[in-house]
N, C-alpha and C positions, 0 to 999 in steps of 0.2 A: 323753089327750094324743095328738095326733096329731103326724107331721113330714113335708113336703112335699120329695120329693125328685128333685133335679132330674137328670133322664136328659140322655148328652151326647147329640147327635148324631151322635155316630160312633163305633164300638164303639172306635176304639183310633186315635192320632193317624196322620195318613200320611206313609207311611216315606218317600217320594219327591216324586210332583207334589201341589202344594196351591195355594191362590187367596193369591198376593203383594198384590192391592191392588184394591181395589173404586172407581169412581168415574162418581157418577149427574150430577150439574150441568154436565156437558159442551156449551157451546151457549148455554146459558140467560142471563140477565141476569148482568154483573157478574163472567161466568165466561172465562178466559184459554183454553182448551181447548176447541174444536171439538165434540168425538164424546167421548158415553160410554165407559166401558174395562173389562176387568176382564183383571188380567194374573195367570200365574200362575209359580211357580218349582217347579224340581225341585231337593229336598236330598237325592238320593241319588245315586248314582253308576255309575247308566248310564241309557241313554234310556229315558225313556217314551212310547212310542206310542202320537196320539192318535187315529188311526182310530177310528172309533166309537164316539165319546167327547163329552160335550155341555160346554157353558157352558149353565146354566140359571137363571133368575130368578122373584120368587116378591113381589108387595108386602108391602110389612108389614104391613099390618092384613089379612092372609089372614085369606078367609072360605070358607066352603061354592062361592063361586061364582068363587073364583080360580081362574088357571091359571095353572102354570107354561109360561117362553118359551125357546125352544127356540137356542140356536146351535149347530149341530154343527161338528166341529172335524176335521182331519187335521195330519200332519205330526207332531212330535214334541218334548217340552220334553226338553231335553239338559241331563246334571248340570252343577248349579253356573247354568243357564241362565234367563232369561226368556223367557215365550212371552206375546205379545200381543195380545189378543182386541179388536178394535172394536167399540162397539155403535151407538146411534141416535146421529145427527148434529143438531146445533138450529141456530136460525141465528146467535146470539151468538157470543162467541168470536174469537181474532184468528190461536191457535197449531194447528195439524193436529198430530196425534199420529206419531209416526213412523209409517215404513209398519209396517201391523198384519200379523200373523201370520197372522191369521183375521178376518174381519167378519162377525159379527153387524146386526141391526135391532131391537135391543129398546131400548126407552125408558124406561131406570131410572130409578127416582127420586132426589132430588138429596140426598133428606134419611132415607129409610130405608127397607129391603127386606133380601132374601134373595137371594144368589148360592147356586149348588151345582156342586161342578166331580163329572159324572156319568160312570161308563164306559158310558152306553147315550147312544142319542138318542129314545129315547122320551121323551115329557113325563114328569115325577112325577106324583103323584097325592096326595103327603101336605101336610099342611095344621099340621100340629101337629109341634113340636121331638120328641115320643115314636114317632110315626109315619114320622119322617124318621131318625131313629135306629135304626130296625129296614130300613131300604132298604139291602141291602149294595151299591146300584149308585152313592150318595155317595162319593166318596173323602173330598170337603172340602165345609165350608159356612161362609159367612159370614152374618151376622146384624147389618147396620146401622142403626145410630138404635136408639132407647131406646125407642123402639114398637113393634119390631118381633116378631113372633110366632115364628118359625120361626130359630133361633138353635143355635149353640155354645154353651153356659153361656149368660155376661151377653152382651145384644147390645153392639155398640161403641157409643160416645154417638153425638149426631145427628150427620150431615158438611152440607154447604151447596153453593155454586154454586163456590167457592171451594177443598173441601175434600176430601178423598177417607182414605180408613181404609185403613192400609200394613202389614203387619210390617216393624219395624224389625229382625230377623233369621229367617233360613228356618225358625222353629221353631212348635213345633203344642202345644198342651194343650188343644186341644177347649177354649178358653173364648174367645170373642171380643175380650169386653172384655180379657183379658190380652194377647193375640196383639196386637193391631192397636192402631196410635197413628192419631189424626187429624193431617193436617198439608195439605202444599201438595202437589196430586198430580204424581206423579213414574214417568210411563210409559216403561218399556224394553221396547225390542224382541227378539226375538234373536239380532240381530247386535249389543245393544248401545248401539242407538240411543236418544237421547233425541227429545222435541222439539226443534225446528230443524236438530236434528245432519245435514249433509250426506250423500246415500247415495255409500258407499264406491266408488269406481272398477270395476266388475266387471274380473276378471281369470279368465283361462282354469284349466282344470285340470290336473290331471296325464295327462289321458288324451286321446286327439287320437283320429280316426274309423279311420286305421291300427288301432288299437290296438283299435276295437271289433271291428273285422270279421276282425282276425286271417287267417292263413293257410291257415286250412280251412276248410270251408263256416258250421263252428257258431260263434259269437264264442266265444272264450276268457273273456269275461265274461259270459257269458249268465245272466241274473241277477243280474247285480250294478248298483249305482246309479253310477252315471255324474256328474260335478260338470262342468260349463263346458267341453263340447266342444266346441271354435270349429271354423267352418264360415261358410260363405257360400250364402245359400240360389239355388238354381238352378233351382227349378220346385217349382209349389201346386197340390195335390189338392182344389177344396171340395165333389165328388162321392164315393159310394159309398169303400171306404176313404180319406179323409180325411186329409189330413197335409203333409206338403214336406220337398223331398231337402235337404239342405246338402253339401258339398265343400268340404276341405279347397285352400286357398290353395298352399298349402307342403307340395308330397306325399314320399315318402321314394323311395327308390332299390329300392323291393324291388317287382320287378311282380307279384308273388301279395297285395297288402291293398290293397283299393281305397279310394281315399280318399272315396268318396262313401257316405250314407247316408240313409236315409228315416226322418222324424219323425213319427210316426202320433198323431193329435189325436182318436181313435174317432170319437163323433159329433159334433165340432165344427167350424168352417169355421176352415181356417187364417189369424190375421192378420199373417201374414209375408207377405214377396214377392219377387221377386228383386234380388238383387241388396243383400236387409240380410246385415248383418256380425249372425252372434249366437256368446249359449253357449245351448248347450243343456244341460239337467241333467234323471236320470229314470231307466228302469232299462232294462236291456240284455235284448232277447226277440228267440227265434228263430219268426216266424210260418209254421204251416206249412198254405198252403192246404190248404182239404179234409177239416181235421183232424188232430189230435197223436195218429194212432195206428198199430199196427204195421203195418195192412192197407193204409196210406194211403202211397204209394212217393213222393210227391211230396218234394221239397228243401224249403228256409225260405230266408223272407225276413229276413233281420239287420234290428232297428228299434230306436230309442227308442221307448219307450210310457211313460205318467204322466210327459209333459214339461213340463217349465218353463223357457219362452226370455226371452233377453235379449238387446235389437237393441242393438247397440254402433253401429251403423249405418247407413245405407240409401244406395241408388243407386251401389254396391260395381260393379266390372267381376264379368261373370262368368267364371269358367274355361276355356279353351279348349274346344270339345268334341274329344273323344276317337272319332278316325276310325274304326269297326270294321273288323278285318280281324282275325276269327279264325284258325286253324291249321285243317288238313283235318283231326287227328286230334277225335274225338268226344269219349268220354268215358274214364278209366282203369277198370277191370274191377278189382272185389274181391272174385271168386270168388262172385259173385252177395250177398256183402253189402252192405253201407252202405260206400258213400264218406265219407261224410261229415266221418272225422276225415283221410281222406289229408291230404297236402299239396297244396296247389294247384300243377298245373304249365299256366300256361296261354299257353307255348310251345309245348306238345305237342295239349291236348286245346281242343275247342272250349268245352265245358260248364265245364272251369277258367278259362277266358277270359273267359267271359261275368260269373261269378261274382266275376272279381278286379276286375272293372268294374260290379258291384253299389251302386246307388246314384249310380254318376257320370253324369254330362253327356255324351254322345255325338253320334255322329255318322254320318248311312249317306249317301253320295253317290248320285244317280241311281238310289234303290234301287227293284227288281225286284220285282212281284208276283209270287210263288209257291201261296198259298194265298187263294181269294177271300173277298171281304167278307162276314162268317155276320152272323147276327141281330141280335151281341151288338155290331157298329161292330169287330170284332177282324178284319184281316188278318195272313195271313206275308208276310215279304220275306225276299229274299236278300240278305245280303251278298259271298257270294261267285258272282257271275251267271254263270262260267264251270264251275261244278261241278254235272256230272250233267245238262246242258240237258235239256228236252224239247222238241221240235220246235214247241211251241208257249209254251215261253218260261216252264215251270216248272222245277221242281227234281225230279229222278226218281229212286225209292227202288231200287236195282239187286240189295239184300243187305244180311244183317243185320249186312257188316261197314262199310257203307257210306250212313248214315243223314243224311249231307249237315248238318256242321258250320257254314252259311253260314246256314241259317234260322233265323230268330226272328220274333215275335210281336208284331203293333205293336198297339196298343189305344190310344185316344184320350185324354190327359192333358188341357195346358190346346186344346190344336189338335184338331182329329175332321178324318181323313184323308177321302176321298169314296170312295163307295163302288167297290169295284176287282174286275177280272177277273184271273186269271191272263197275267201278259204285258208286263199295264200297268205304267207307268214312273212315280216322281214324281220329274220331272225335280229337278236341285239337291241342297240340301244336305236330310234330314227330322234333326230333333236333339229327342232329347228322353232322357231319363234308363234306368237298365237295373234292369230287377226281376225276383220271379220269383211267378209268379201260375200258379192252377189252369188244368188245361187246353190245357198246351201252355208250361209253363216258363218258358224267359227271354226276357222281354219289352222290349221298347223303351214306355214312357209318351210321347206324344209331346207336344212343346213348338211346334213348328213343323215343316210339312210343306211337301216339294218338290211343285213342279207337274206337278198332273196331265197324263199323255199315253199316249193307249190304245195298247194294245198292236196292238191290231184284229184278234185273234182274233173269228171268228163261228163260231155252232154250223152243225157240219159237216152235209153230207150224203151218203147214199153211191149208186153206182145202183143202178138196178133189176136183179133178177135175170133171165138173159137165158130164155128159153121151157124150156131143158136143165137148168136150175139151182132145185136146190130151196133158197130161201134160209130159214136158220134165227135169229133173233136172240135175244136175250135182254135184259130191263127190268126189272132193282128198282124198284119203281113208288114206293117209302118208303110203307107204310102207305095204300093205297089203299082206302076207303071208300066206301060209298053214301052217306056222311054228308057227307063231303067237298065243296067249293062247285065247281059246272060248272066255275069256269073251270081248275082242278086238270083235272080229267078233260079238255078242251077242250085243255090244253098239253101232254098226255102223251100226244094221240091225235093231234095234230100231228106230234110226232116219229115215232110210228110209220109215218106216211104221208108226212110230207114230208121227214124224216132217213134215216129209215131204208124208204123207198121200197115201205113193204107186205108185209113179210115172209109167205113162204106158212105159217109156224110162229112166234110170238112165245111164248116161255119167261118166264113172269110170277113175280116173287117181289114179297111184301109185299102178294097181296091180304087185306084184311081183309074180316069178313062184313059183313050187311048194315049193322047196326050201329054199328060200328066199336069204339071204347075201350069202348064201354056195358058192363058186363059183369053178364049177364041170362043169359046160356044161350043166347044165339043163335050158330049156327057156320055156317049158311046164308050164302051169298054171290052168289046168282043174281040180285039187283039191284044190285050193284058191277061185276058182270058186264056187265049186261045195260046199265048207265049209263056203261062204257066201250067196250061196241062201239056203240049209238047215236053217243056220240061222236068216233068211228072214220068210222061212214059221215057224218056231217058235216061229218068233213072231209076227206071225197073219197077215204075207204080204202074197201075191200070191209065185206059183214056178214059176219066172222069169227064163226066159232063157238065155244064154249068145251068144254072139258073139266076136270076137278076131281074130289076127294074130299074130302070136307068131314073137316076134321079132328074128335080128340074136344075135347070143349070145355075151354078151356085148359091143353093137352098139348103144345103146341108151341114155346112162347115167345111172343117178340115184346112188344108191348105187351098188359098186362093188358086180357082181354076183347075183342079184338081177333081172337084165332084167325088170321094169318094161315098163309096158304100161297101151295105153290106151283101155276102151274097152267099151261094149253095156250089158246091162241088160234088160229085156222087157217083158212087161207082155203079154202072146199070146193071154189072154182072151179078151185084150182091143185093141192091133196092133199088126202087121201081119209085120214079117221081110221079105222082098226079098233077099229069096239066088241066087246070081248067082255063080258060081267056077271061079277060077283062082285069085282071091285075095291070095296072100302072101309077104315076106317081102320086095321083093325086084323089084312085078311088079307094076306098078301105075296104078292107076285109069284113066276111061277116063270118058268121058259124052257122051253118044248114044241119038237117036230118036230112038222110040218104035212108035208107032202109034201114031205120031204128037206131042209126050211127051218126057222133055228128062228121060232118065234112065243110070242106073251105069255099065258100061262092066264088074263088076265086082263087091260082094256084100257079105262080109264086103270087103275092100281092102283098101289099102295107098294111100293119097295123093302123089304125087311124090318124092314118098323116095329116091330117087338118088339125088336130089337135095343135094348141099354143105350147104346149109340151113339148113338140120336136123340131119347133124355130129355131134354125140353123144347126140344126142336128140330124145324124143321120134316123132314117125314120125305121121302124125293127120290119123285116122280111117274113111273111109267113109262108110255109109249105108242108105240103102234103103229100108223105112217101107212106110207101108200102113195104111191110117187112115181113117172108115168110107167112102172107094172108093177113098180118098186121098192119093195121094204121096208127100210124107217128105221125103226132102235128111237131115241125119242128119250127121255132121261131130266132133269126139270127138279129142280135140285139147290137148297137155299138152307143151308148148314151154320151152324152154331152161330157165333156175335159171338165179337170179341175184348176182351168185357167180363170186365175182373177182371186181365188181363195188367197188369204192372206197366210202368211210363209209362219210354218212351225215354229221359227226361230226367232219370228219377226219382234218387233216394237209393242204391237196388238194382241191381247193376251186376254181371255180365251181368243185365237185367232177365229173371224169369222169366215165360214165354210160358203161362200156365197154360192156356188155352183150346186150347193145340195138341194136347194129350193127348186132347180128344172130336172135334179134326178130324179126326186122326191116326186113329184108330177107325172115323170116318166114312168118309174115306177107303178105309180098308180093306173095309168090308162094298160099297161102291158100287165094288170093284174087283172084288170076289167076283161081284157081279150082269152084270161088263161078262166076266167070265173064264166065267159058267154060258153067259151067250149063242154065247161063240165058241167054246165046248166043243159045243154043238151047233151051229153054224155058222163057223166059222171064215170065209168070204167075208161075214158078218153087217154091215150098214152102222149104226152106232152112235153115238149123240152125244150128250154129256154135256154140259149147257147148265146156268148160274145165276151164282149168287151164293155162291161157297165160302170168300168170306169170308179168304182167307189169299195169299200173294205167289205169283208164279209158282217163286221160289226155298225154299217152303215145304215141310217134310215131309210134309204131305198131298197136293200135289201132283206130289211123288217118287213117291208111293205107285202114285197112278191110273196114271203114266207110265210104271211100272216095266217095265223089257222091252221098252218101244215097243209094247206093245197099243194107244197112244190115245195122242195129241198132243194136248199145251197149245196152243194156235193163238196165245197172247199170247206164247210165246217163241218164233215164228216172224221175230216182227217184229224189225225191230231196235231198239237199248233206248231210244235216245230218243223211240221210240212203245209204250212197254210199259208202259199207266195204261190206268185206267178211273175212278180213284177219285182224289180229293187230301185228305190227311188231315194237318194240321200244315205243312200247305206242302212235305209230299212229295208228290210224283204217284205212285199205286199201284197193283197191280192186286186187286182182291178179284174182279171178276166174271171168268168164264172160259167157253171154249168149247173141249171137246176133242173129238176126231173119231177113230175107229176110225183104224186107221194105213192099212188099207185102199183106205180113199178120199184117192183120188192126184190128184182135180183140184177144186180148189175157191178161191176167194176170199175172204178174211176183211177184215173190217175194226171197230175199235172208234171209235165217230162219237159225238164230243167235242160234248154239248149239253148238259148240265150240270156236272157236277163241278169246270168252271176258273170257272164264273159266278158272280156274286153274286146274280145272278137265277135261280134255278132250281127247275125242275117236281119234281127227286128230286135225291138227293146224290148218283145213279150213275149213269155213262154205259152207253147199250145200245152190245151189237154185234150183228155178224151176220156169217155165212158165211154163201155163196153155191157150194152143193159138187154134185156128181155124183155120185148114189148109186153106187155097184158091184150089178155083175148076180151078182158072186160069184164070177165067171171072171174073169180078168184076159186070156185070150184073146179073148173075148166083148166087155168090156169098150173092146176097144181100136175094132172093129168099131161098137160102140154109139158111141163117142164122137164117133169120127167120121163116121157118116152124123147124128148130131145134128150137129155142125158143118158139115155140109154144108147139113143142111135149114134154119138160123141161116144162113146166108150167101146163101141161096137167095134171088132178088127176089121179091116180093111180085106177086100178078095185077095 
C-alpha cells in the first residue's frame, strides 16, 4: 500500500504580505473590468517592502516549456493595506481599475494558472507544486482553475470573464481551495480605491521646502521621505543632471531657509514646467559634487531624489526673482573644520548668502564678466562690480583675507549665455536659479540672459626694449608639444613678437618633449623646440636659440608622459648665452669667482635638484648671459600646482593650503642659490623669471623677498594691475618676475593676452621687464647709464 502526499508549497503560511485576489478575464468578452489584476494584502503589522520583489505568473498546464512572467514591483503594502498590481489590458470591458499600485504586461488567463508573490525578480524556474515548495524566494502562491498544476493544496475551482478568486479574510493555510472563494472581482488600491471611486483631492504635507533646507548647510532631514511638498516650479533641467527647482509661494520671515529647491529626476527628462503648481514626495539627499568623501572639501546640494509629483496645476505666476546682492564678508572660519552644521548667517557672510538662496529664482542686473567663457559654456560674473576692480574690468584676489564675495558661477540652464571676455557686460536683467556644482561652488543655472555688450578689452601689447635694455619675459606656454596643431605654436609665437615685441630672453615653462602625453620614455624636446622658434621667425621674430636640460623621465610632474620643463629662448643678435658643460638632470649648480665675478660652474644647469623640495616638480634652470659687457644670472622657475588645496568655497574653513608647504621649501632652496650668488658678488644682476604658481601675498613669496635681496616686480604695480592669471573669476597672480634689488632702472609690464579671454593660446599671461643690468658699481653705473642715454637720444646719420 502506497500513500500520495501532498507537499504545500510553502513551508509555513505568510506572517504578512500575501496575494488578496487573482483576476485573468479582464478585457475579454462579456467582462466589466479593463486590465488583468492580481492585488495583494499585508496581515501583519508594519510595512513590507517591496523593492525587489516580483508578482509572477506561471499557465496551468505548465510544461517543460513554460516560463514564468515577470512584474517587478516597488513601494510598499502597509498593515491592514492593499497593494495593487495591473496586468495586460484587452479590449473589452467598460470599468478601469483604480489607479494601480504597480503595472504589469502579462496576459493571464481568465480561467486557470498560477500567480507567485516572489522577493526576487528573477523569473522561477519550477514547474512542479514540490519544486515550488522548496524555492524560499515564494512568500505566497496561488493556484487557479481545477487544472491547474502548480498550486497551494487543492487549486481554487475555474473563475471566467466574470470571475476572479478572493480571500474572503487576510488568512493563509497554504490550501487554495480553502483560502480563496470565487465571486465578482473587487480591486482595491492602496488608498482604498475601488473601481470608478473618484481620486482624492491631493493635499500638501506636513513639510514645506523651509523645512527641507533647514538653517545650515545639511537638511535637518537628510534622509528622510518627504510626503507633498508644495512648490511652484521655476525652471527644467532635460540635460546632464536632470531635474527642476520649485519655490515655495508663501515663504516664512526667517532669511537663513531658502524657499527654493531642486528635484533631481537622474536619467530622466523632467515633464514639469514652469509655472505647474505641484507636491512633490521622495527622500531628502545631500549631493555632494565630486564625491561623499573626506578628501573632497566641496559643500552639497540639498535635493529630492526618488520623486513623485503632482501638478495641481499649470500656467501658475512665478515668484519674483530675488536680486543678488551679497554682504562683503566671505565665509565663517571653523578653525579649519566643517561648517557645515554652523548657522547660516547670511547678513554677514557671502557663502551663507548664496546657500539661504539655494534653489530660488534670482536675479543679477547688468551683470559683469569676471571670469571668461572655459570649455565647459561656465563663466564668472560679479555681483558686486565695485569690489576689488581691475583696470580691466575683473574682480582681483588682493589676500587670503579678501577673496571677493561678489563672484559666482553662471552655467547655462534652460538659456547658454555667449561666449564672454572679462569686461563684458549682459546688459539687463540674467535670472535663473542658485546651486552648488563642482568646480567653482555657487552657481547661478540660468533661465534667461541679459544682453550682450563687450567690454572691449584687446590683448595688449608692450614696447620694444630700447638698444640699453635687456628685455626678459616670461610664458607658461600650457603643455607645449611637438604634437600640438601649427596653429597652437603660430598663436603663441605671435605673442611673443607682436605682444611682447621680441624679448632678448623668453623664460618658457610647460614645454613638453617631443611626444608630448605619449608616455614611452621619450624626455627629448628639441623638435617642440625647434617647431617653436620656426614659428617665431614666421612671424616676423628673430631665430632664437634655445637652451634646456632634459629632465629624468617622469620626475617632474605635469601631465603623465609629458616631462615638461622649464627652459631659455634668446636672441644671439641682442645677448650672448654663457655655455659651460656639465649641466644635467641630476647635477646642481654652484656659484664660482671668475676674475672678482661671480659665474655658474655650470651653464644652463639645475638649481639643486636633489633637494626633496622639487619631488615631482619641475626643478628651476640656471643661466648665464651676457649683456652689453653685462652679466645676468637668469633663473627660469615653474613650482609645484595648487592641486590638492582645499576649494575656497569648500566645507573646510579656514581652507587648508596643503601645496604651500613644497612651495614654501621651494622657495627656500631658490633663496639659498640667489644668497650663494651674492655671497660672491654682491653687485651680481639676478632674475628670478616663471610660473611660481602662488599670489604675490604668499609665503613663498616672503621667502625669496625676505630682506630685499629681490623684488617681486607684480607688487610694484598697483593692485588693480596685479594679475596674470584668472581663476574662479579672481584675477591673480601665479606667474612672477623678481630682479636683484640692485638693478635700479628697469621697466616691467604683465601684457593681458590670455587669461581674461575665452579664446586663448594658454591660460597664462607672459610678462616682461625691460631692465639695466648693473656694472656692479653704483658709481660706474650712474656714468654707464647715462652715456647710454645720451647715445639713445643721439640722432641717427
Amino acid at each position: 500500500m502506497s500513500l500520495a502526499l501532498v507537499v504545500p508549497a510553502s513551508a509555513a503560511p505568510s506572517p504578512d504580505a500575501l496575494i488578496a485576489e487573482v483576476y485573468g478575464g479582464g478585457g475579454n468578452s462579456g467582462a466589466s473590468l479593463t486590465q488583468d489584476f492580481v492585488e495583494l494584502a499585508n496581515r501583519g503589522s508594519a510595512p513590507v517592502p517591496l523593492a525587489g520583489w516580483s508578482v509572477q505568473y506561471l499557465p496551468a498546464g505548465a510544461s517543460a516549456a513554460s516560463q514564468w512572467q515577470v512584474t517587478p514591483l516597488s513601494g510598499s503594502v502597509e498593515p491592514g493595506k492593499r497593494f495593487l498590481v495591473a496586468e495586460a489590458k484587452g479590449s473589452g470591458g467598460t470599468v478601469a481599475l483604480p489607479a494601480p499600485d504597480a503595472t504589469g504586461s502579462t496576459a493571464m488567463s481568465a480561467t486557470g494558472g498560477t500567480v507567485a508573490l516572489v522577493n526576487a525578480t528573477t523569473a522561477l524556474t519550477c514547474k512542479t507544486t514540490a519544486d515550488c515548495a522548496a524555492d524560499a524566494r515564494i512568500r505566497d502562491l496561488v493556484g487557479y482553475g481545477t487544472s491547474t498544476v502548480v498550486r497551494e493544496g487543492t487549486p481554487t475551482a475555474n473563475l471566467s470573464n466574470t470571475t476572479s478568486a478572493a480571500r474572503p479574510a487576510p488568512e493563509d493555510t497554504d490550501d487554495n481551495a480553502a483560502d480563496f472563494a470565487v465571486g465578482t472581482p473587487s480591486p482595491v488600491n492602496s488608498r482604498g480605491q475601488g473601481p470608478g471611486d473618484e481620486e482624492p483631492e491631493p493635499e500638501p504635507g506636513d513639510k514645506r521646502i523651509r523645512d527641507v533646507q533647514g538653517t545650515t548647510r545639511v537638511s535637518p532631514l537628510l534622509g528622510a521621505k518627504v510626503a507633498g511638498v508644495p512648490g511652484v516650479v521655476t525652471a527644467t533641467r532635460a540635460t546632464g543632471d536632470r531635474g527642476f527647482w520649485i519655490q515655495d509661494t508663501a515663504p516664512d520671515a526667517d532669511p537663513r531657509t531658502s524657499e527654493g529647491l531642486f528635484v533631481y529626476t537622474a536619467g530622466l527628462e523632467p515633464t514639469t514646467q514652469p509655472g505647474d503648481s505641484v507636491l512633490v514626495s521622495g527622500t531628502v539627499a545631500e549631493y555632494r559634487p565630486g564625491g561623499d568623501t573626506a578628501g573632497n572639501s566641496n559643500l552639497t546640494l540639498t535635493e529630492i531624489t526618488n520623486a513623485t509629483v503632482t501638478v495641481l496645476s499649470r500656467g501658475n505666476a512665478l515668484p519674483a526673482p530675488v536680486v543678488l546682492s551679497p554682504p562683503d564678508g566671505f565665509v565663517p572660519t571653523a578653525g579649519g573644520g566643517s561648517i557645515e552644521a554652523l548657522e547660516l548667517d547670511p547678513a554677514t557672510y557671502g557663502q551663507d548668502y548664496y546657500e539661504s538662496l539655494e534653489g530660488m529664482y534670482v536675479q543679477v542686473d547688468d551683470a559683469r564678466v569676471v571670469g571668461p567663457t572655459n570649455s565647459f559654456g561656465e563663466t564668472w560674473i560679479t555681483t558686486k562690480p565695485t569690489q576689488n576692480p581691475t583696470v580691466r574690468g575683473g574682480t582681483n584676489y588682493l589676500g587670503y583675507d579678501q577673496p571677493n564675495s561678489g563672484r559666482i558661477k553662471v552655467k547655462a540652464g534652460s538659456a547658454t549665455p555667449q561666449a564672454s571676455n572679462v569686461g563684458d557686460v549682459w546688459r539687463g536683467a540674467t535670472v535663473g536659479n542658485v546651486e552648488y556644482t563642482n568646480f567653482g561652488g555657487y552657481t547661478l543655472a540660468t533661465k534667461s540672459v541679459g544682453t550682450y555688450a563687450s567690454g572691449g578689452i584687446t590683448p595688449e601689447k608692450t614696447d620694444a626694449a630700447r638698444s640699453h635694455e635687456l628685455a626678459v619675459a616670461t610664458y607658461n606656454v600650457e603643455n607645449l608639444a611637438a604634437t600640438n596643431a601649427q596653429a597652437k605654436f603660430d598663436r603663441l609665437a605671435a605673442a611673443v613678437v607682436q605682444n611682447l615685441a621680441s624679448p632678448d630672453v623668453v623664460v618658457l615653462e610647460e614645454i613638453q618633449d617631443n611626444n608630448g602625453a605619449t608616455d614611452d620614455g621619450t624626455v627629448a624636446a628639441d623638435a617642440t623646440f625647434a617647431k617653436f622658434v620656426d614659428a617665431i621667425v614666421a612671424a616676423g621674430g628673430p631665430r632664437y636659440q634655445w637652451r634646456q636640460v632634459d629632465p629624468q623621465n617622469k620626475a617632474d610632474g605635469g601631465e603623465p608622459g609629458g616631462n615638461i620643463r622649464v627652459a631659455f629662448l634668446f636672441n644671439p643678435a641682442r645677448v650672448s648665452f654663457v655655455d659651460r658643460p656639465g649641466g644635467d638632470a641630476t647635477t646642481p649648480v654652484s656659484v664660482v669667482q671668475r676674475n672678482g665675478r661671480a659665474a655658474l660652474s655650470a651653464s644652463p644647469a639645475r638649481v639643486d635638484p636633489a633637494n626633496p623640495a622639487w619631488s615631482s616638480s619641475r626643478k628651476p634652470l640656471a643661466g648665464e648671459f651676457t649683456f652689453r659687457g653685462r652679466t645676468v644670472f637668469v633663473v627660469a622657475n615653474h613650482f609645484n600646482s595648487k592641486g590638492g588645496d582645499q576649494a575656497l568655497h569648500g566645507r573646510y574653513q579656514e581652507p587648508v593650503r596643503s601645496s604651500e608647504v613644497q612651495r614654501a621649501a621651494q622657495a627656500t632652496a631658490l633663496r639659498a642659490f640667489v644668497d650663494q650668488v651674492k655671497a660672491v658678488d654682491r653687485g651680481a644682476n639676478v632674475v628670478l623669471a616663471g610660473d611660481i604658481n602662488d599670489f604675490q601675498f604668499s609665503p613663498a613669496i616672503a621667502t625669496l623677498t625676505a630682506g630685499g635681496a629681490v623684488v617681486d616686480l607684480i607688487s610694484t604695480l598697483p593692485p588693480a594691475e596685479r594679475y596674470s592669471y584668472v581663476f574662479d573669476g579672481n584675477s591673480q597672480t601665479l606667474d612672477h618676475i623678481l630682479i636683484s634689488a640692485n638693478i635700479k632702472r628697469y621697466r616691467y609690464d604683465v601684457v593681458h593676452v590670455n587669461a581674461e579671454f575665452a579664446d586663448q593660446a594658454s591660460d597664462h599671461d607672459p610678462q616682461v621687464v625691460k631692465l639695466r643690468p648693473s656694472t656692479g658699481n653704483p658709481q660706474l653705473d650712474k656714468l654707464v647709464f647715462l652715456l647710454e642715454d645720451l647715445l639713445e637720444c643721439a640722432p641717427r646719420p
